[in-house]
N, C-alpha and C positions, 0 to 999 in steps of 0.2 A: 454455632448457629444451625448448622446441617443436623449436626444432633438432637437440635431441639425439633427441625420442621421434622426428621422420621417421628420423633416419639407423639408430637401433634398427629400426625399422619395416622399411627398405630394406636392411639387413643381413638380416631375419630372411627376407625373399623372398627375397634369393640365395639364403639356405640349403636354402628350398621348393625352388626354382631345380633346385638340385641334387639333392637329393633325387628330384625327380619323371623329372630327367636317369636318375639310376640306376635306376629302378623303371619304361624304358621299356620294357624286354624283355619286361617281367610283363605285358604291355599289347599283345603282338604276336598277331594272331590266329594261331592254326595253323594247318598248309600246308591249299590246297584250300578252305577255307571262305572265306565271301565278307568285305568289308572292312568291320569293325567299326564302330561310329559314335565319333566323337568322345567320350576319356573324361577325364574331370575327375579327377587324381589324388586322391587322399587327403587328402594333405599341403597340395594347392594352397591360397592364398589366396584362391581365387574363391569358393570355399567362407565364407569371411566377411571380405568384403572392404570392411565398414566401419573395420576401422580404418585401411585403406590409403587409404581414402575424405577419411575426417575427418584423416588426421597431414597429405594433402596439401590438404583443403581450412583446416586451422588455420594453416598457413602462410601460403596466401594473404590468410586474414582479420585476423591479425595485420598485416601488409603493406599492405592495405585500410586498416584502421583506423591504423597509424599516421599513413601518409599524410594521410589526412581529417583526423587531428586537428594534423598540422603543426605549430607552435611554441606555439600554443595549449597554456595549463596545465590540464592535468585528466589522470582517468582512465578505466578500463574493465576491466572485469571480465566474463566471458563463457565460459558453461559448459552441457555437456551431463549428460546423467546420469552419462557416462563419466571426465569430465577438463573440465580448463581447456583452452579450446581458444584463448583471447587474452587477453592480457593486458597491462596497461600501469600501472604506478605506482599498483597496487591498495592498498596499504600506507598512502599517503599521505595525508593529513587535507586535507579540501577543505571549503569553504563546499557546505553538498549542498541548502537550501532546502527546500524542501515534501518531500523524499525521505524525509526525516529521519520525517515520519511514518509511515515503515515503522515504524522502533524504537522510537517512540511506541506505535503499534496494537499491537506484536507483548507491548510490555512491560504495555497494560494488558489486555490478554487473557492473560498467564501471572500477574499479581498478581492482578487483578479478578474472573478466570474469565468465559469466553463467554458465557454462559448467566446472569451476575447481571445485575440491572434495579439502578437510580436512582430513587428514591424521593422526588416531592414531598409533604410532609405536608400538612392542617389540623387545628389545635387550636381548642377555644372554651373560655369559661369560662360558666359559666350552662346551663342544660338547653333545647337543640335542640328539646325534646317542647310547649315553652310556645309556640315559634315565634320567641321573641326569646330572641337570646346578647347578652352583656356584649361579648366579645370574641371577635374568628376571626382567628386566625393564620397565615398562611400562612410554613412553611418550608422551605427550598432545601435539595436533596440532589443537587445535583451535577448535573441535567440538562440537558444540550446542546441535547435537541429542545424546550425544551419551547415551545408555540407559539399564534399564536392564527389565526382562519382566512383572514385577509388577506396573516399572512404566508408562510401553504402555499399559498396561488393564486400569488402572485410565486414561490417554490421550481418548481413546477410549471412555469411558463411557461418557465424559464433549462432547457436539458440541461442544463448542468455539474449543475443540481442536482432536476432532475426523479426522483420516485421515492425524493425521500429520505423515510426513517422519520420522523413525526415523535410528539409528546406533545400533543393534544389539549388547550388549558389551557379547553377549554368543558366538560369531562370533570370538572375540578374544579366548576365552578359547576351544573354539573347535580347532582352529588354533595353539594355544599351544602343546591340545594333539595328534593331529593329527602328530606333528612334533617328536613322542614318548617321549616327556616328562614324566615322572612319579613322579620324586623329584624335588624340586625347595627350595634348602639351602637358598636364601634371596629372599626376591622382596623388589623393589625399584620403586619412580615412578620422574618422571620429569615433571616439569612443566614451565619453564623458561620463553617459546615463548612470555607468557607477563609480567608484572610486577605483585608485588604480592598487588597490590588495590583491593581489592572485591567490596567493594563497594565506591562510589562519595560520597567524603564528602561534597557536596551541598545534597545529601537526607537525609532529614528528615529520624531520627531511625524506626521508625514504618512501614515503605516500609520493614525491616529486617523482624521484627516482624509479620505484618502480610500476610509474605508469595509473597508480590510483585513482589522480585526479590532474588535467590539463590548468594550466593557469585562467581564471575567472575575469571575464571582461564582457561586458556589452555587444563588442562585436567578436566574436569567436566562431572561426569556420573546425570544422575537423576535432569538434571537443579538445582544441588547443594542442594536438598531438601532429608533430611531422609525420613520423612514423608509426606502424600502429602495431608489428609483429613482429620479430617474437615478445618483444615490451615494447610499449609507446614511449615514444621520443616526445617530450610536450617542447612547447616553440618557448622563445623567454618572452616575444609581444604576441600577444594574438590579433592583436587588431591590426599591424603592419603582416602579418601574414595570412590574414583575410584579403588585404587589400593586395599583395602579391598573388595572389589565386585568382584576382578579379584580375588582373593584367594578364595573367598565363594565360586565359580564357578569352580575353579580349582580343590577346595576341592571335589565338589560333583559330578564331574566327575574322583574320582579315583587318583586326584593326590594329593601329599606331599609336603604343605606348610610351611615351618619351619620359625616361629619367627611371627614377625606383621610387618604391611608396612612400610617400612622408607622413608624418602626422598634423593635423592641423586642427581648424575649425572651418564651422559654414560658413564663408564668405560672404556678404551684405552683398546683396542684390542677387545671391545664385536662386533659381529656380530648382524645385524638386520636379526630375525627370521619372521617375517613380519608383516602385517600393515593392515589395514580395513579402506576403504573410506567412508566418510560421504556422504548425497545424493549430488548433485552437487548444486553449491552457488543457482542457479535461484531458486529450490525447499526450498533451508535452507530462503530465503529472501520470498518467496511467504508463509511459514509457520512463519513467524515471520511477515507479516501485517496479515495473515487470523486470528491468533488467539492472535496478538499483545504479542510478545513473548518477555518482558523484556530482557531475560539474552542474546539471539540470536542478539537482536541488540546491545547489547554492545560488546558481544565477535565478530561480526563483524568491529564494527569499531577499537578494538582494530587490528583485522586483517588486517584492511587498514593501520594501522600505519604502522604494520610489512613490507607488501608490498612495501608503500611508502617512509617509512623511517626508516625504521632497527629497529623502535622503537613498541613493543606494549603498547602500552599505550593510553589512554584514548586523551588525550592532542593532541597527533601526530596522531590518527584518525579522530578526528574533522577535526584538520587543514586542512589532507588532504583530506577529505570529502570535505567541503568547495571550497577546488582550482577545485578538479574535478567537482563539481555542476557547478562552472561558469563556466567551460568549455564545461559544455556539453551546455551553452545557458541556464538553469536557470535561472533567477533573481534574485541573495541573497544578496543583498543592503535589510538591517533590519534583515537577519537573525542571530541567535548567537544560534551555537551549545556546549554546555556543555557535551553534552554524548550523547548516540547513539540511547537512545528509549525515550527521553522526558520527562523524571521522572524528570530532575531538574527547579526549577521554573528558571533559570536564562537564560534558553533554550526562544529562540527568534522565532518567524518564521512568514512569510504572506502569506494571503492569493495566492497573486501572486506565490509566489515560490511554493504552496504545489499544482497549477494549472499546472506550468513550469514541473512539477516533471513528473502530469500524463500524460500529454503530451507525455512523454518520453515513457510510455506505449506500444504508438502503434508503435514502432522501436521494430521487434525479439528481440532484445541484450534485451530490459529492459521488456518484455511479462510477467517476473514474477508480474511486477508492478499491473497488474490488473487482470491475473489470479488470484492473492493471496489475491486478494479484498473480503472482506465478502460478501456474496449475502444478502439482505434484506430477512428477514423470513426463511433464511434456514443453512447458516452456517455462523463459526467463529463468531464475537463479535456483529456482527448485525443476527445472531439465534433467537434471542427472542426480535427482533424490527421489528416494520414497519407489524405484523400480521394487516392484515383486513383493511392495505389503499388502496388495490390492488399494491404496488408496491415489492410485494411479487416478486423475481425472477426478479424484475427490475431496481433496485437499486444494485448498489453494491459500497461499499467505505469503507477507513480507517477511525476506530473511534478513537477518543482522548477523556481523562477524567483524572483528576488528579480535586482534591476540586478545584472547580472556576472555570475551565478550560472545555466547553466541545468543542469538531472538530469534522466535516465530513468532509473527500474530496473524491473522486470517481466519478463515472458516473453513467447517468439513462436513460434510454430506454423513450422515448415519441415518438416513432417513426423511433427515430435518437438520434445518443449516441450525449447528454448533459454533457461538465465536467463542474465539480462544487467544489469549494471551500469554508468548513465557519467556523469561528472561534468565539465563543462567550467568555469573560473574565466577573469573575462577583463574587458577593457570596453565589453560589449555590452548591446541594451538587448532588450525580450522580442522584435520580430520577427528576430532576429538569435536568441538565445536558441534558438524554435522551429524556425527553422532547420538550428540548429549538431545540434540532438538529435535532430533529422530523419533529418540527412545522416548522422549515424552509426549509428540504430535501423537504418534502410536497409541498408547495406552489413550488420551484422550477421545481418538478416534473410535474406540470400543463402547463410548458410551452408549445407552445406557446398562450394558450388561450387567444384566441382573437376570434372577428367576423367572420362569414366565408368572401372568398373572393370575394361573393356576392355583401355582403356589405361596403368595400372596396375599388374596384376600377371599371370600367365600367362595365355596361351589354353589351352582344352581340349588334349590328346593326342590326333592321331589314329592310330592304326594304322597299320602301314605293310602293304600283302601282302606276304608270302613267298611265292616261286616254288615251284613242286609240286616234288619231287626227279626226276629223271629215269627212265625205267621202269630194269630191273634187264635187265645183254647178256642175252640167251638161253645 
């Protein structure tokens, strides 16, 4: 197809060609006056000579990029405002890893809406105003950040994840006492909103083990990790150790804990004491591509099942993931969603779709999409890539890596925003991975190198003189 728009392209300059050939007479200065300055027809392509620019610089970037990607199985997708300018087995379903939480964010910012928050509640039974409750409940409403301040000093310290939003859980214990509590005879915590899967039995154990992904729950403080260095220790309940966090807290502000957390339900007749919102989805979805945030994309899509279909569950968010991607104009013909951050190899996706996605970007509703994109050389999970190719601060996209798998998709500055799409599948492990997606973000980046449009398509016309006519015999 690229062959065909140059040789279109290269046809239509003859035509100029000629054209400008016939229309040189109109261009002759009259006898006696002095020699005209160089005039640029009409008709010429000098006159807009990007697309002579770009059909010969997509050729070469096609050609580029095959090469680099060699026998290697993947693809690439790469586009201006204008056109596709390369392309390679865009069509085709690839393992795409952390990518995949493009169509994650984009699908819970059109069910979710940008702008809604995640709500933890507390309920008591017994009157607040005496100082002592029966019971205070603590329940889980889906929030990804929600934190305590040990675990936002480590956030802080890492770039991948410096600057992320988070949920304040001292916000809840000051809101306790503030509301005069002093005694609290039980806590209980609730976690219902999803089912009690922690983790996709399509992952592999060691995603547990080494700290991947925290066990997934409704109410989850500290992304489900005890400990968080040199590998995160994840907890085996998260919602009894949210609810242990709210005692520790309780405790050291003065109040009376009695017993250890149990699990329950709201209790008929308790009153909701109050609730603390998480940042709004667009911030929770732009910190879960900046720092590629496992747990935030699964507890999201379990949140689209809720939304969609009464169900949290892993299953009923795909699904509905899915309907809504084709509705927004996606292309997910090959794609096959298993869960919501790409940790399962059974996860599908193309280059096409993880293009269709960024697309969606430049619409407000989905602005988190590329806010939350990692910038090259300076934060989230491309921090410590792309030093010293100058695309430092010009580049920015979503990485993917799982063994074999690596992806970029995002955009890059040459002038004029570039999106791009590439998926590489193979047997390699992540320094080989960063690499592979290196070597090709690169070459991308060069577009449109090509000739100038000098040498491309005509020079100016200049003028020829005509001889004065000879005087008239006497």
């Amino acid at each position: 197809m690229i062959r065909k728009v140059l040789i279109a392209l290269l046809l239509v300059g003859a035509l100029v060609c000629g054209v400008v050939a016939l229309t040189r007479s109109d261009d002759v200065a009259p006898a006696g006056t002095p020699t005209a300055a160089a005039v640029t027809a009409g008709w010429s392509p000098r006159r807009v000579p990007q697309p002579f620019v770009d059909a010969v610089g997509s050729t070469h970037l096609q050609s580029e990029l095959d090469y680099a990607l060699g026998s290697s199985d993947g693809c690439f997708d790469v586009l201006t405002a204008a056109s596709t300018v390369a392309s390679h087995q865009a069509d085709a379903p690839y393992i795409g890893a952390s990518t995949q939480k493009l169509l994650t964010g984009a699908a819970a910012l059109a069910v979710l809406g940008p702008d809604s928050t995640l709500s933890t509640r507390v309920f008591t039974t017994g009157d607040p105003a005496s100082g002592t409750v029966d019971r205070l409940v603590l329940v889980g409403g889906g929030d990804p950040l929600l934190s305590t301040d040990d675990f936002r000093a480590v956030l802080e310290a890492d770039p991948t994840t410096a600057g992320t939003p988070v949920t304040a859980m001292e916000s809840l214990a000051d809101l306790v006492v503030a509301k005069g509590i002093r005694k609290v005879n039980a806590l209980s915590v609730v976690d219902d909103r999803y089912d009690d899967e922690r983790y996709n039995p399509q992952w592999p154990p060691n995603y547990r083990s080494e700290g991947q992904i925290g066990p997934i729950g409704a109410l989850t403080v500290n992304k489900g990790f005890s400990r968080y260095k040199p590998t995160p220790v994840p907890v085996d309940d998260p919602a009894l150790t949210a609810g242990a966090a709210l005692a520790q807290l309780l405790r050291a502000r003065g109040v009376t804990v009695i017993g250890a957390t149990q699990r329950g339900k709201v209790p008929d007749g308790a009153t909701e004491l109050g609730h603390i919102d998480s940042a709004p989805v667009k911030d929770i979805v732009a910190e879960m591509v900046r720092s590629s945030d496992n747990l935030a994309a699964e507890m999201l899509v379990k949140e689209i099942g809720v939304h969609e279909a009464k169900q949290g569950t892993t299953a009923a968010g795909v699904a509905a993931a899915m309907k809504k991607l084709g509705e927004l104009g996606v292309p997910t013909t090959g794609v096959n969603m298993v869960d919501g951050s790409g940790l399962g190899r059974d996860n599908r996706v193309t280059c096409r779709a993880l293009a269709g996605t960024i697309d969606l970007g430049g619409r407000p509703e989905f602005a988190a999409l590329w806010a939350g994109m990692p910038v090259a050389g300076q934060s989230g999970t491309l921090a410590d890539e792309f030093h010293g190719t100058g695309l430092e601060g010009k580049l920015r996209g979503k990485t993917g890596f799982i063994n074999g798998v690596t992806g970029l998709a995002g955009l890059v500055d040459t002038g004029r925003p570039v999106r791009f799409a590439l998926i590489v599948n193979g047997g390699f492990g992540e320094t080989d991975a960063v690499r592979i997606r290196g070597k090709l973000a690169q070459i991308i980046a060069r577009f449109p190198e090509s000739p100038p449009p000098d040498e491309l398509v005509p020079a100016p016309i200049t003028p020829a003189p005509t001889a004065a006519p000879s005087p008239a015999a006497p």
